[in-house]
C-alpha positions in Angstrom: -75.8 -15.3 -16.2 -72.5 -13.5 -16.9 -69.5 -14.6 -17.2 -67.3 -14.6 -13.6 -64.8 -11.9 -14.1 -61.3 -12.2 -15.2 -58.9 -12.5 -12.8 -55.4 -10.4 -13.9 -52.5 -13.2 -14.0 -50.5 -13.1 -10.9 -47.3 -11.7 -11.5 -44.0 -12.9 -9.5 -42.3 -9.4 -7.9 -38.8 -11.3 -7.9 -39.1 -12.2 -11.6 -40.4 -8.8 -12.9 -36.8 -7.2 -10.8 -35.1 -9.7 -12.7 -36.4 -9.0 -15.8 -36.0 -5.4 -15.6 -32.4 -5.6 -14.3 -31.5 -7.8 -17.1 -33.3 -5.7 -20.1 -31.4 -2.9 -18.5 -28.1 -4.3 -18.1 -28.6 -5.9 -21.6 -29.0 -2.0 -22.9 -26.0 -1.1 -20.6 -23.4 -3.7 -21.7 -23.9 -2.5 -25.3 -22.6 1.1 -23.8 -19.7 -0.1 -22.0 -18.7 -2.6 -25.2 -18.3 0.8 -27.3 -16.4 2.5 -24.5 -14.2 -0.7 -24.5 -13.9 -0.2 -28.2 -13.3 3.7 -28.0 -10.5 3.1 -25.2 -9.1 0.8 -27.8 -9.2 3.4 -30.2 -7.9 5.8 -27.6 -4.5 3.7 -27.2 -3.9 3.1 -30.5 -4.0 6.7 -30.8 -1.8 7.5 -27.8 0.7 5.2 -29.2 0.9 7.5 -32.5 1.6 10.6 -30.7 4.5 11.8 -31.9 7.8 11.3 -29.3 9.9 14.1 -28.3 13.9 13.1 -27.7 15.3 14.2 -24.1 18.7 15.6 -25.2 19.4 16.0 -21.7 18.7 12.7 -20.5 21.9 11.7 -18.8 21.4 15.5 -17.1 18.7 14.4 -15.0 20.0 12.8 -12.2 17.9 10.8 -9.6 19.2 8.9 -5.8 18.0 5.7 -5.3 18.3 3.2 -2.7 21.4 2.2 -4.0 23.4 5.1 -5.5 22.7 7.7 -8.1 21.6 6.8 -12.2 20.6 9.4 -14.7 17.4 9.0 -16.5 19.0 6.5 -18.9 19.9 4.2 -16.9 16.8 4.0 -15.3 15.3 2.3 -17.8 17.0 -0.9 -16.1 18.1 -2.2 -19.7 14.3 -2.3 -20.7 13.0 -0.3 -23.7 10.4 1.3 -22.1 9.9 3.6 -18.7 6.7 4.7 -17.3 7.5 7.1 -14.4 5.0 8.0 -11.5 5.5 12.2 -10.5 4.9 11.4 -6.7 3.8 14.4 -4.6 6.6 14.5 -1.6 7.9 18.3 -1.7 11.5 19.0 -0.2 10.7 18.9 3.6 8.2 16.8 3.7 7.8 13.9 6.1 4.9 11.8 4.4 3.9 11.5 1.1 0.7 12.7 -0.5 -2.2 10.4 0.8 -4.1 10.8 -2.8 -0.6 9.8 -4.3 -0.1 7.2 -1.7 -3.3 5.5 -2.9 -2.3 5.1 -6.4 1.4 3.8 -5.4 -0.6 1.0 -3.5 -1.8 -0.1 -6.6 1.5 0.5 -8.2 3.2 -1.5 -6.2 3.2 -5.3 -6.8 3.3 -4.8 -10.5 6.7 -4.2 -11.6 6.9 -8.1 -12.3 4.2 -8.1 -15.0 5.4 -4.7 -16.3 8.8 -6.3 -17.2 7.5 -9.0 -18.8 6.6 -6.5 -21.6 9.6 -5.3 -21.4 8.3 -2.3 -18.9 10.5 -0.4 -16.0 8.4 1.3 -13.9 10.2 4.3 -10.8 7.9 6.0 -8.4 10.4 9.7 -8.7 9.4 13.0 -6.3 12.0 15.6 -5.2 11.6 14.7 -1.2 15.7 13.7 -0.5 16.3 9.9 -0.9 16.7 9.1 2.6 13.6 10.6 3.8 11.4 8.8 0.3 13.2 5.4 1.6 12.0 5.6 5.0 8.3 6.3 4.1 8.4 3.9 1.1 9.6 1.1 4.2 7.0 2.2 6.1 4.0 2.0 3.4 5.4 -1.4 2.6 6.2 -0.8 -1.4 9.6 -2.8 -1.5 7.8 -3.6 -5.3 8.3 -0.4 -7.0 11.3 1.2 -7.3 11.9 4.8 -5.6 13.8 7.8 -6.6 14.6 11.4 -5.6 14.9 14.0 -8.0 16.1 16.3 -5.7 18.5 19.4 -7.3 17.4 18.2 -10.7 14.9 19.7 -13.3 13.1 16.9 -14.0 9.9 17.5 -12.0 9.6 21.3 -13.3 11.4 20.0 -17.4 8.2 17.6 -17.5 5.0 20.0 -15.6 5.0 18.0 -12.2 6.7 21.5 -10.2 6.2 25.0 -9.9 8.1 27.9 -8.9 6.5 31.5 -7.8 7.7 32.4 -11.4 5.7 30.2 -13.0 2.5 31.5 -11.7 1.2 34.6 -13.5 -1.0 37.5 -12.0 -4.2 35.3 -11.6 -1.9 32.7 -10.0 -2.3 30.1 -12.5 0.6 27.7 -13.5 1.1 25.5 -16.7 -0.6 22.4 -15.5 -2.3 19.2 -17.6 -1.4 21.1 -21.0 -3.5 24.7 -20.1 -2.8 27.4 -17.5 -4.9 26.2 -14.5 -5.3 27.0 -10.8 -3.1 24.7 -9.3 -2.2 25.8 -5.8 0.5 23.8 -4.4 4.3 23.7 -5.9 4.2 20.0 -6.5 1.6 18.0 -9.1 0.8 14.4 -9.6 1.1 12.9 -13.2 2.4 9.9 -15.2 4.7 10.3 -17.9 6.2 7.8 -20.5 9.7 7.2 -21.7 11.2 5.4 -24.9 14.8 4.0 -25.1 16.1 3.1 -28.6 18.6 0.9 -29.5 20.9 3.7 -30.1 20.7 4.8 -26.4 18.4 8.1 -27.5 15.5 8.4 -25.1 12.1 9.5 -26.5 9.4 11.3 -24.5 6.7 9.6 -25.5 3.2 10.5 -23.4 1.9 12.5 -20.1 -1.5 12.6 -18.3 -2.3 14.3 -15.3 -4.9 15.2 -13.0 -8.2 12.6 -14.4 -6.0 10.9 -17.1 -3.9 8.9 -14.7 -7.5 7.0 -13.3 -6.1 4.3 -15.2 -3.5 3.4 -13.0 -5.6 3.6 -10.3 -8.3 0.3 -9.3 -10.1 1.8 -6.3 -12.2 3.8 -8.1 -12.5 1.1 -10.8 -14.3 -0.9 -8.4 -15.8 1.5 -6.8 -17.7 2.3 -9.8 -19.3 -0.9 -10.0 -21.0 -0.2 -6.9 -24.3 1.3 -6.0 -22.5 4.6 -3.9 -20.0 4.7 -6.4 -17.4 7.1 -6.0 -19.9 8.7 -3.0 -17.5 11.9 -2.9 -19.2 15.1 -2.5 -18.5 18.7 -1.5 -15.6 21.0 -3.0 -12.6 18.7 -1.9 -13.3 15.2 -3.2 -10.8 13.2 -2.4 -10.7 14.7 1.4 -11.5 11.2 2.8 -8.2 9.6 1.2 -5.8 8.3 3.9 -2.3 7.4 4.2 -3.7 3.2 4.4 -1.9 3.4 7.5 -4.0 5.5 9.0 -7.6 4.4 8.5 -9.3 3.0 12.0 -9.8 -0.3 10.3 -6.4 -0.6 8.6 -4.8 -3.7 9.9 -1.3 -4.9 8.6 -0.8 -7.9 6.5 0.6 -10.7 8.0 4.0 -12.1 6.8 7.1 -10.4 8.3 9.2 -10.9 11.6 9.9 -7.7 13.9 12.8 -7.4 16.4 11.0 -7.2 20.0 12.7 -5.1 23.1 12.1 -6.0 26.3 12.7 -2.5 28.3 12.9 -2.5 31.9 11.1 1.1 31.7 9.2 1.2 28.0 8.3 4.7 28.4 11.6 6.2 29.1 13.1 3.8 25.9 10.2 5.1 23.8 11.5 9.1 25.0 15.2 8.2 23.8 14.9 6.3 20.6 12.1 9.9 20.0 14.9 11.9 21.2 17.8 10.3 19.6 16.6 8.2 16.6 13.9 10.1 15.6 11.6 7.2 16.1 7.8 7.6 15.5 5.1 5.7 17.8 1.9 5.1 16.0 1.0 2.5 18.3 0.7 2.4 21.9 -1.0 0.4 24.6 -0.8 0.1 28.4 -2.4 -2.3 30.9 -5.7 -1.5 32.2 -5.0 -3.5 35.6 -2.1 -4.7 37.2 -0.8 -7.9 35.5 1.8 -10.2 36.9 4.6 -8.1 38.2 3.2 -4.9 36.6 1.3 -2.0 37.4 -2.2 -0.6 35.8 -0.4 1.7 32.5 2.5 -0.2 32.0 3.7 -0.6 28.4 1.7 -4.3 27.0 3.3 -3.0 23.3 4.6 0.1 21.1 5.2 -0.2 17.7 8.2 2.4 17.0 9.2 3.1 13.5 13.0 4.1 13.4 15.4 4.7 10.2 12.5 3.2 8.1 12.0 -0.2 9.7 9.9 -1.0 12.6 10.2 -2.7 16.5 7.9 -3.6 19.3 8.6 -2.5 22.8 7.1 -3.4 26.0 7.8 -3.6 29.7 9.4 -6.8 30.9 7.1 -6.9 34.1 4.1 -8.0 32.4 5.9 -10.3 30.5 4.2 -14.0 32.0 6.8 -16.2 34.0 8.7 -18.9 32.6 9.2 -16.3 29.0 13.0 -14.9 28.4 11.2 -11.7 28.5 10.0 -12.1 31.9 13.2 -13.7 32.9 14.7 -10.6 32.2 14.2 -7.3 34.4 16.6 -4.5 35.1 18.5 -2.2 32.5 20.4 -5.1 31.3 17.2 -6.7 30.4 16.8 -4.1 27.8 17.6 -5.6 24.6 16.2 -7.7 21.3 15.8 -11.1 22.8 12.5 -11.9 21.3 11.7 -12.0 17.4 8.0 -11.4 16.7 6.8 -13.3 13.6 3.2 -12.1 11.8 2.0 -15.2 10.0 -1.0 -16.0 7.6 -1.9 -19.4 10.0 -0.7 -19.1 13.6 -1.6 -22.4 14.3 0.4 -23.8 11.1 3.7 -22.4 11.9 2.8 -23.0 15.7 2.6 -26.7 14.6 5.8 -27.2 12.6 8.0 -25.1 15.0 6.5 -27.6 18.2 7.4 -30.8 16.1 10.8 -29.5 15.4 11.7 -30.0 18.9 10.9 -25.9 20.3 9.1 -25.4 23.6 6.2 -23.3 24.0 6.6 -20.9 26.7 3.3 -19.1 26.3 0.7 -21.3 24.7 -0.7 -20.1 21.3 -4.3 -18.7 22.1 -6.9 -16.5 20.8 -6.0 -12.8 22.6 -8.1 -9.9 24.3 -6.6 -7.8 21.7 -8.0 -9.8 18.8 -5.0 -11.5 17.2 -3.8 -15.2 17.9 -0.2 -15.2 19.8 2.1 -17.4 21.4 5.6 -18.0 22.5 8.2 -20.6 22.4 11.7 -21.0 22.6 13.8 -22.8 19.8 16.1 -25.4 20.4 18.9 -22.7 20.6 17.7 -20.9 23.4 16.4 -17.8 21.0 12.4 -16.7 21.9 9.9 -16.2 19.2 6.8 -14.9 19.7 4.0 -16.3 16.6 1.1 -14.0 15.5 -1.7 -14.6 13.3 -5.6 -13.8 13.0 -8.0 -15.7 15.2 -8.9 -19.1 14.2 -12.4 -18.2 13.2 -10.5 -15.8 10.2 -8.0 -18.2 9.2 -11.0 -20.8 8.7 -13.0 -17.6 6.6 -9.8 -17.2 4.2 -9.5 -20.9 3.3 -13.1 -21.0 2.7 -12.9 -18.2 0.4 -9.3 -19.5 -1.6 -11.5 -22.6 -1.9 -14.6 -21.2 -3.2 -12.1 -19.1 -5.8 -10.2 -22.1 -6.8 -13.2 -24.0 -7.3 -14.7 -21.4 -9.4 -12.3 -21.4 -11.3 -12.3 -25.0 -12.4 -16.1 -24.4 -12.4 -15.5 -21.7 -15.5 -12.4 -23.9 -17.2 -14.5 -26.5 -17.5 -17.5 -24.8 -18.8 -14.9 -23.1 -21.5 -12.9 -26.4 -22.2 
């Protein structure tokens, strides 16, 4: 008789992935160790480059929030000054949204940066009022910001062009070559020494691809399976002012001046008219609610002189609330402070115990966010604002996860 055949082994799917995933991420991390090690060489090499002195540095003059300082003195007694060229021409209202994206990673930084003795000044030539406003608005009270406006920095250091700069084939001196650069203002980094003796040193610039660095979004989106996923001639056309995506939703944390108006829509038309407000958010009631009609203001968000207030229509406002109490032209004023918390139910909780009175219970909303009312012992409203419940429970899950991660991977190094 012969021998039975030979069965072939039975192999496991899952275990041959994981095998071929880890011999090729094996082969990969030996790549990405000698880019590590070429970056390293990169920086050392950066740091060589010989340093130019600005002779003219007390010449340049910027406007800050708080008064004018020439280049020197925005070093903010620091030895070193990295300076973001910010795309916000004269005219302007908003700010580059490709530029915008690198100043939200810019933004919460400045700390760290002066710890190595570091300044770092977000400067563009848009006038310091209007760069103030959108800097409140974008919610980067981290980095400092500063107009350049009537001075020759941005054109002295390759960041502007003029009509005479362009030659017959319309290319200007851009990222250290003649290149096809069609707008008057260019994004860049550049780097500044200051030396014990006061001099100050010009010591590096990058532009266009060389400033990635500063820039984590596309770090991590590198590490995913899409990656950068931009195609077609303009890349970056899906960058937004963060603002403005569908899904953005502020960060919780700050309070907001609320007006009751006994006719929202006509307020919203005078502070347009005579503040120049902006109203990015609008809704009305679909049905009649309490006193109010179907399309009466529920709550505007209206952006004025760089700060921000809620309006709505004191008729839907529920009885027994000072805003409901209070209809009629006189009713028209800031009697309500609306706070935006991390943990509704928290600050809820401790403002009940300290003796205020709820005057609309704290409750999950139509409109997706957790809200409620009360009235502090001194007769002043507040109206409390969080994420639902369900989210609140999702980030402690997650900080504790992190934090026990963490003494997972001290322990395993101790």
């Amino acid at each position: 008789r012969p021998p039975p055949p030979t069965r072939p082994a039975r192999t496991d799917p899952m275990e041959e992935a994981k095998q071929a995933h880890l011999q090729a991420r094996l082969a990969l991390l030996e790549q990405e160790k000698e880019l590590t090690r070429l970056a390293d060489k990169v920086a050392a090499q950066r740091r060589a480059l010989p340093k130019v002195p600005v002779a003219n540095a007390d010449e340049y003059e910027f406007h800050l929030s708080r008064g004018k300082k020439n280049l020197r003195e925005l070093f903010a007694g620091r030895s070193q000054l990295v300076v973001y060229h910010f795309m916000f021409p004269e005219g302007a209202e908003t700010g580059c949204p490709s530029c915008s994206m690198w100043v939200d990673a810019l933004s919460n930084i400045a700390p760290h940066l002066a710890a190595r003795d570091t300044t770092i000044v977000v400067v563009a030539r848009a006038p310091a009022k209007t760069l103030q406003a959108f800097r409140a608005r974008m919610g980067w009270s981290g980095v400092e910001f500063a107009s350049s406006a009537g001075s020759a920095f941005n054109k002295d250091f390759g960041v502007y062009f003029t009509d005479a700069d362009r030659d017959a084939d319309g290319l200007v001196p851009y990222n250290f070559k003649r290149t096809a650069f069609p707008m008057a203002d260019a994004p860049g980094v550049s780097v500044f020494e200051r030396r014990e003796d006061g001099s100050v040193w010009h010591t590096y610039s990058a532009f266009a691809r060389g400033m990635e660095a500063l820039q984590p979004v596309y770090g991590v989106l590198d590490m995913t399976p899409k990656g950068r996923d931009e195609a077609g001639p303009h890349k970056m056309g899906w960058v937004k002012l963060k603002d403005q995506y569908d899904h953005y939703r502020a960060p919780f944390g700050w309070a907001v001046p609320e007006i009751t108006s006994s006719d929202a829509d006509a307020h919203i038309a005078w502070l347009k008219t005579a503040l120049g407000a902006e109203v990015p958010e609008l809704h009305r009631a679909d049905a009649p609610v309490g006193k109010g009609k179907a399309g009466a203001v529920m709550h505007a968000a209206a952006r004025v002189a760089g700060g921000e207030v809620y309006l709505g229509d004191a008729c839907l406002a529920p009885e027994g609330t000072a805003r409901g109490a209070r209809e009629g032209p006189e009713g028209s004023s800031s009697n309500c402070v609306h706070l935006n918390v991390a943990d509704a139910d928290a600050f809820w909780t401790r403002a009940l115990a300290a003796g205020a009175k709820a005057t609309l219970p704290l409750a999950d909303m139509f409109w997706g966010d957790r809200y409620g009312r009360f009235v502090d012992p001194y007769g002043q409203e507040w109206a409390v604002c969080g994420p639902p419940v369900g989210e609140v429970a999702a980030a402690g899950d997650v900080a504790a996860a992190a934090a026990q991660g963490a003494v997972e991977v001290a322990d395993a190094a101790g």
